[in-house]
C-alpha positions in Angstrom: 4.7 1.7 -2.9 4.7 2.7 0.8 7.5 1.8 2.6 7.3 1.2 6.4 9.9 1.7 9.4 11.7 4.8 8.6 13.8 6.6 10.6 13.9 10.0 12.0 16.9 10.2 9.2 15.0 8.9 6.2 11.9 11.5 7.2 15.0 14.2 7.3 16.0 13.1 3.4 12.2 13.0 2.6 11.7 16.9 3.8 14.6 17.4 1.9 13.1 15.8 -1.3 10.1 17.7 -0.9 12.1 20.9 -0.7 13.6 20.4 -4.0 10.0 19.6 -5.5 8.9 22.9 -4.2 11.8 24.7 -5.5 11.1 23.0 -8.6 7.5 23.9 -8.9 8.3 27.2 -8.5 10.0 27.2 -12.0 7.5 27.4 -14.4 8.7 24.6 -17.0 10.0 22.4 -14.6 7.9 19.6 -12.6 7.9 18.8 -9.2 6.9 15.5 -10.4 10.5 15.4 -11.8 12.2 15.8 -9.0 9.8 13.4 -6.9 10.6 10.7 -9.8 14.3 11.2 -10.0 14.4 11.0 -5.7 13.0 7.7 -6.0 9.7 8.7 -4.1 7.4 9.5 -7.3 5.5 5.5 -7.0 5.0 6.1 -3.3 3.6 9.5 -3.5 1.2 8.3 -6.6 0.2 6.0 -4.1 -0.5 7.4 -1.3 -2.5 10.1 -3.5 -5.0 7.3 -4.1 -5.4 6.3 -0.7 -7.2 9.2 -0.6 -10.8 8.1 -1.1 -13.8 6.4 0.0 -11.7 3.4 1.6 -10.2 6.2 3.5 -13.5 7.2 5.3 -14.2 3.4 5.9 -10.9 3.1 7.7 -11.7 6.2 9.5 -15.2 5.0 10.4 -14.9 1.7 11.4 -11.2 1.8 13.0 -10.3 5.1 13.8 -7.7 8.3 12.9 -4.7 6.4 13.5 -5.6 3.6 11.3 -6.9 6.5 8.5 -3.7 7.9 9.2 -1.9 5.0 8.3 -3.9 3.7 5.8 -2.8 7.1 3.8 0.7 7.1 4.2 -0.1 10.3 6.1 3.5 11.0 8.3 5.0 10.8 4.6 2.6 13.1 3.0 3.2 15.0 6.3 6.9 15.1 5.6 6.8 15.7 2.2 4.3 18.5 2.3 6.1 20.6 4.9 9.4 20.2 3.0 7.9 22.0 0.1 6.4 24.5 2.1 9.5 25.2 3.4 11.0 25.3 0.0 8.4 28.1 -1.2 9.2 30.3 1.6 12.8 29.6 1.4 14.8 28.3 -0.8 12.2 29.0 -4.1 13.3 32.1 -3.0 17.1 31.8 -4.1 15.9 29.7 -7.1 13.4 33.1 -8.3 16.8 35.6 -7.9 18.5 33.5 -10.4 15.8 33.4 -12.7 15.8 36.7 -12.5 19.2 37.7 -12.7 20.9 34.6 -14.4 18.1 32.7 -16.0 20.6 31.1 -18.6 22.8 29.6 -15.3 19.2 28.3 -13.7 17.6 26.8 -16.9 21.2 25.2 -17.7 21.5 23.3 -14.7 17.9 22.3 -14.9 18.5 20.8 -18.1 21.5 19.0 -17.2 19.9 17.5 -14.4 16.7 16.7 -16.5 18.3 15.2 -19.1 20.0 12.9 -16.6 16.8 12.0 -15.5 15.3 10.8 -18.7 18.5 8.2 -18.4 17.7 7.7 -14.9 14.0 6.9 -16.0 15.0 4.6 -19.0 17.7 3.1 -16.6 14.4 1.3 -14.9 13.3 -0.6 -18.1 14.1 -3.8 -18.5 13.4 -4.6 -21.6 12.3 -2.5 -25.0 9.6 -3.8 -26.9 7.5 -1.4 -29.9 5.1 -0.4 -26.8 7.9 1.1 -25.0 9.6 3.0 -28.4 6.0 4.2 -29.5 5.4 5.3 -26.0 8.7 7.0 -25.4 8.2 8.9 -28.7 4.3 10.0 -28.0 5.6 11.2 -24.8 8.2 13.4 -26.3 6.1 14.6 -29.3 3.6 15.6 -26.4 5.4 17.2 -24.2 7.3 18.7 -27.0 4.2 20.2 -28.7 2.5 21.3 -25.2 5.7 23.4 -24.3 5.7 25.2 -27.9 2.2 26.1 -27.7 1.5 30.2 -27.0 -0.3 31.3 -24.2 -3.7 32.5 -24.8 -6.2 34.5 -22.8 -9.5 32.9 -21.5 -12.9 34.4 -19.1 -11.6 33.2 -15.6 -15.2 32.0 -15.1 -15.8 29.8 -11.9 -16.3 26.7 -14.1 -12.8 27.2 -15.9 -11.1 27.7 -12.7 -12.0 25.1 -11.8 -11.2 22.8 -14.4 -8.0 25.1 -14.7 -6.9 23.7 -11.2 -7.8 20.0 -12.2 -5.1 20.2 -15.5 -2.6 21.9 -13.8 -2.1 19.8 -10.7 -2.3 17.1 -13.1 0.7 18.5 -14.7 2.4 19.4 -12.0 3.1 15.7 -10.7 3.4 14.1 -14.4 7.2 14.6 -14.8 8.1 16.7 -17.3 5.4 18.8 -17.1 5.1 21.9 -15.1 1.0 22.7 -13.8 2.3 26.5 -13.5 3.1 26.5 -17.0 -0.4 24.9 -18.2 -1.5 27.8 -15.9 0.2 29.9 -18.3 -1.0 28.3 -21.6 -4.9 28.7 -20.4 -4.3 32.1 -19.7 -5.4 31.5 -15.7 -1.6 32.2 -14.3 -2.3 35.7 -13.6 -5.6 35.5 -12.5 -5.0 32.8 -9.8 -1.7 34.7 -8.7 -4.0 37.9 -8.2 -6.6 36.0 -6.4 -3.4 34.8 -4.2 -2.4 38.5 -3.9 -5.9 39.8 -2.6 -7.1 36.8 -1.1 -10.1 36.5 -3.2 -11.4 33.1 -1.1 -14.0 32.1 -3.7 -11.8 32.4 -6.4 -9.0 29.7 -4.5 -11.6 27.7 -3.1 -12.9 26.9 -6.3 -8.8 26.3 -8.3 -8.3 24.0 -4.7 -11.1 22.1 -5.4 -10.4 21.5 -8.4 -6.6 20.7 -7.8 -8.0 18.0 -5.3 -10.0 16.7 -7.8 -7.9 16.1 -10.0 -5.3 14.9 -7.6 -7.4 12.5 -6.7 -9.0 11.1 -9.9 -5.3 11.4 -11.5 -3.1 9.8 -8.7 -5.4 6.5 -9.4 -4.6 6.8 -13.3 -1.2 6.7 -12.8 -1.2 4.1 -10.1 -3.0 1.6 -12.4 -1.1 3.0 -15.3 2.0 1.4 -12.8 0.5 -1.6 -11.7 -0.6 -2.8 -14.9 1.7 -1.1 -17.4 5.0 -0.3 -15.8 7.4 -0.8 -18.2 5.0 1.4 -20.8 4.5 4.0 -18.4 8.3 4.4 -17.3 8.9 4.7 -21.2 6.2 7.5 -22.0 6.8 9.5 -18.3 11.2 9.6 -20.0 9.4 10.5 -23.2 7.4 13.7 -21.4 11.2 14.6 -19.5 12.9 14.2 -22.8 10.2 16.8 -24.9 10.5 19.2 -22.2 13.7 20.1 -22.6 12.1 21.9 -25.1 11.2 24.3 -22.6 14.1 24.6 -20.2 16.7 25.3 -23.5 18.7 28.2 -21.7 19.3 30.5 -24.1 15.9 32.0 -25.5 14.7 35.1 -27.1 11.9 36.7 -25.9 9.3 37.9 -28.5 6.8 39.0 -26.7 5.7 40.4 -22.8 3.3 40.2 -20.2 2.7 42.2 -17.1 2.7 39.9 -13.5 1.3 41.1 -10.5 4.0 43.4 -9.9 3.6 45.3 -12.9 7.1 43.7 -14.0 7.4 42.9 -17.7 8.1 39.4 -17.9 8.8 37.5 -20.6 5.4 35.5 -22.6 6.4 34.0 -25.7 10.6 33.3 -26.2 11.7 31.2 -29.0 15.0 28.9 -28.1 18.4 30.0 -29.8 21.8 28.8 -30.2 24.4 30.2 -27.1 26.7 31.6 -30.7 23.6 34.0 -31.9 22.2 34.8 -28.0 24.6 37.9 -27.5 24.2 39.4 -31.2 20.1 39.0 -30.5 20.0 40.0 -26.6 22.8 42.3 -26.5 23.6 39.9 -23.0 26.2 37.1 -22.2 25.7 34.0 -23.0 28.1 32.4 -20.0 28.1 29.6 -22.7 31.3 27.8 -20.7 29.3 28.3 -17.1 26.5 26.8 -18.3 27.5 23.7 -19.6 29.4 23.6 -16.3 25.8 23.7 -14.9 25.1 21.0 -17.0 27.0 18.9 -16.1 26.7 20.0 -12.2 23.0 19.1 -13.1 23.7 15.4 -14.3 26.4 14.5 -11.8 23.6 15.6 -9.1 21.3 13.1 -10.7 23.8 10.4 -10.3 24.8 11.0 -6.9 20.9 10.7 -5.6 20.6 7.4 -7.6 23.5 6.1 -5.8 22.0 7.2 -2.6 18.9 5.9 -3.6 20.3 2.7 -4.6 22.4 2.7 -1.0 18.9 3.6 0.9 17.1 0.4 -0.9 20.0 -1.9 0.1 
């Protein structure tokens, strides 16, 4: 939930956060909401997502912007926000080169360090009962299913972009599940990175307002989904981490392409293989020993922000 008197050092950590998110999101297969849940700040942002309503217009109303301001959490969003701007022009930067040049060392230390997480998640539950085990499991089976599904290609009608932007910001702070990837399966990643490109206003207005629909309506989901079922929702968000590792397996082969708005041929459909079989299939290196250093890199990182997280709370 919100927390109150931070310093200028804790808003300095929190940009920080919010830079990894964005580097994150810029991965499709990997969720911001991972990285928010695995810096300790995921139940805070949920709620201060659902702030974000009616109440909020009372507040703003009856006792002004400061107390709207407030009432939102709005110098964390603030903080948050700018860190993964920041991210996107920067350092998603850096994170794009090495998916692009050493995709096997990126998706390696992204599964150490999710795989750490889905301990780190677990860590939280108290107690397993069957609720917990059966939603653990539907989690994974769904997030395992939704990362093995092929792209397809659908009319980028106003109506579907709109509902477009509703699932993928959805995904995009569920961990485990990346909204640029659901982009991907519905066939609207293109099509919204070309409206980016020639700043087709419509087009965006529409996907925003239906990413701040969605936001809205799904931030209270998962805040009552914490409120009233913690221990159930802790299990099924480790089951969505542990089913996408599915998709960040680093050693995949590509069987078939797509064209992005560079006219680049980029992989579409890759199927995971072992590291022994990736150079007889790719004709590349599998840097098998580098990334399970990565791996590892990834989980000790994971460990090292509970601690701090566990230090910060104390």
């Amino acid at each position: 939930m919100k927390q109150e008197g931070r310093t200028w050092r804790d808003y300095l950590a929190l940009s920080g956060k919010g830079m990894m998110m964005g580097a994150a999101d810029a991965v499709p297969g990997v969720s911001g909401g991972t990285i928010a849940f695995m810096t300790g700040i995921y139940e805070e942002l949920i709620y201060s997502l659902k702030q974000f309503g009616p109440e909020a217009l009372f507040v703003l109303f009856k006792q002004g912007p400061i107390a709207a301001w407030k009432h939102v959490n709005g110098t964390f969003l603030l903080t948050l926000v700018l860190g993964i701007f920041v991210s996107l022009v920067t350092v998603a930067k850096v994170v794009l080169f090495w998916l692009a040049e050493y995709p096997e060392l990126l998706w390696s230390f992204f599964f150490g360090l999710i795989l750490a997480s889905v301990w780190s998640v677990c860590r939280h539950i108290e107690q397993w009962d069957s609720n917990s085990y059966t939603a653990f499991i539907a989690g994974t089976i769904a997030a395992y299913m939704i990362t093995s599904i092929a792209p397809t290609t659908i009319e980028a009608t106003p109506l579907f972009i709109f509902l477009a932007g509703m699932v993928a910001i959805c995904a995009m702070i569920l961990p485990g599940i990346s909204g640029s990837f659901i982009l991907l399966l519905l066939g609207m990643y293109t099509p919204i990175l070309m409206a980016i490109k020639n700043i087709e206003l419509f087009t965006l207005g529409i996907f925003a307002a239906g990413c701040a629909v969605g936001l809205l309506s799904f931030s209270r989901v998962l805040s009552w989904m914490f409120s009233s079922f913690k221990t159930t929702t802790l299990a099924l968000l480790g089951g969505f981490m542990l089913g996408s590792l599915n998709k960040v397996w680093p050693w995949k082969y590509t069987t078939a392409y797509t064209i992005n708005r560079h006219g680049e041929q980029v992989p579409l459909v890759q199927e995971n293989i072992s590291p022994f079989s990736f150079e007889s299939m790719t004709g590349q290196p599998s840097f098998v020993i580098y990334a399970v250093g990565l791996m590892i890199v990834g989980a000790v990182a994971v460990l090292l922000i509970e601690r701090m997280g566990r230090r910060s709370e104390a």
